[in-house]
C-alpha angles and dihedrals in degrees: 000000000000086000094046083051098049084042091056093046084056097055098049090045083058097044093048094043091056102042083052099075086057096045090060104037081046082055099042096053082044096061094037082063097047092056096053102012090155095053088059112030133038079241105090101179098151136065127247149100099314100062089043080063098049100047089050086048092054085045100048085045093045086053091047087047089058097036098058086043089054088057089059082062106121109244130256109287119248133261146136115267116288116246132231093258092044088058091046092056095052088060086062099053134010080221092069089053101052092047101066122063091230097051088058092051102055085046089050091050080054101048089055105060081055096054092242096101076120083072094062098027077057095046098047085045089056088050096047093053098052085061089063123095098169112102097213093048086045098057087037100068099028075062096056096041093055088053090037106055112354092042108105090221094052114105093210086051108153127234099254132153128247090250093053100043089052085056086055097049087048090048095041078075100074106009124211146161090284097044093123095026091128091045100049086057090045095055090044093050090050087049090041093049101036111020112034089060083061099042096057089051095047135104102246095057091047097041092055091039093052089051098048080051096051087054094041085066103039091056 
């Protein structure tokens, strides 16, 4: 019996000693991945460097993605160079302003710097589509305007209200000239209202104004 009992000993100290070397191989990988589990595994559960990187890598790609879409920005409309008196006129109504090329074009320079140039980019599109009387084309750019400024997923999305935006999606039926009609006034009455203030006290308005005045009194 004493030498079946040794003999079993044996056997287990064998066993352990060779499942050992895989335990601890089996630890050691454990704890390599605990140290660094998102670096091995979809789960990141933890929080180090890697996801740092990945964060600042959404972001840089989020800016790039904004920044290709801004070059397909249509350029400044042209026009000759506005006059003192023109600039002065702009100062008495937001209307003035929004009559003359240059005018909008000052505003737009503005609205830019303020991250709103979608306002005015909105606003000229919807001009430019009550000048059309071809269906297709009609139907066309009423398309691309919806993409381009009442679409959630737009970048250059508008700031609209629910009732007006219902009225889109009705008229998005059967588009026409007058499709965004609602919206158009709502955006000028927001630019009216927050951003013209602004833009008469900026930089941009009284630096031009000075300079047309400096030349104004040199002629």
């Amino acid at each position: 019996p004493m030498g079946s009992e040794r003999m079993e000993m044996r056997k287990r100290q064998m066993s352990t000693t060779q499942e050992t070397p895989g335990a601890a191989q089996a630890q050691h990988s454990t704890g390599n991945r605990g140290a660094n589990a998102c670096c091995f595994c979809w789960c990141c559960c933890c929080s180090c460097s890697c996801l740092t990187v990945r964060n600042q890598d959404e972001e840089r790609a989020r800016r790039m993605s904004q920044e290709l879409q801004a070059e397909g920005i249509p350029n400044c409309e042209e026009s000759p160079a506005p006059t003192l008196e023109e600039v002065n006129a702009w100062a008495q109504s937001f209307d003035k302003l929004m009559l003359t090329p240059a005018g909008r074009n000052a505003f737009r320079e503005f609205l830019r710097t303020e991250f709103s140039e979608e306002n005015m980019l909105f606003w000229m599109a919807c001009e430019e589509l009550k000048q059309e009387s071809n269906k297709s084309v009609i139907e066309e750019k009423a398309r691309l305007i919806y993409e381009d400024y009442i679409s959630i997923l737009s970048p250059k999305e508008v700031s609209l209200d629910s009732r007006v935006r219902e009225v889109i999606n009705r008229n998005m039926l059967e588009p026409s000239q007058h499709t965004f009609d609602d919206a158009q006034l709502q955006i000028y009455t927001l630019m009216h209202r927050d951003s013209y203030p602004r833009f008469m006290n900026s930089a941009i308005y009284k630096d031009l104004l000075q300079s047309l005045s400096e030349k104004s009194i040199e002629a």
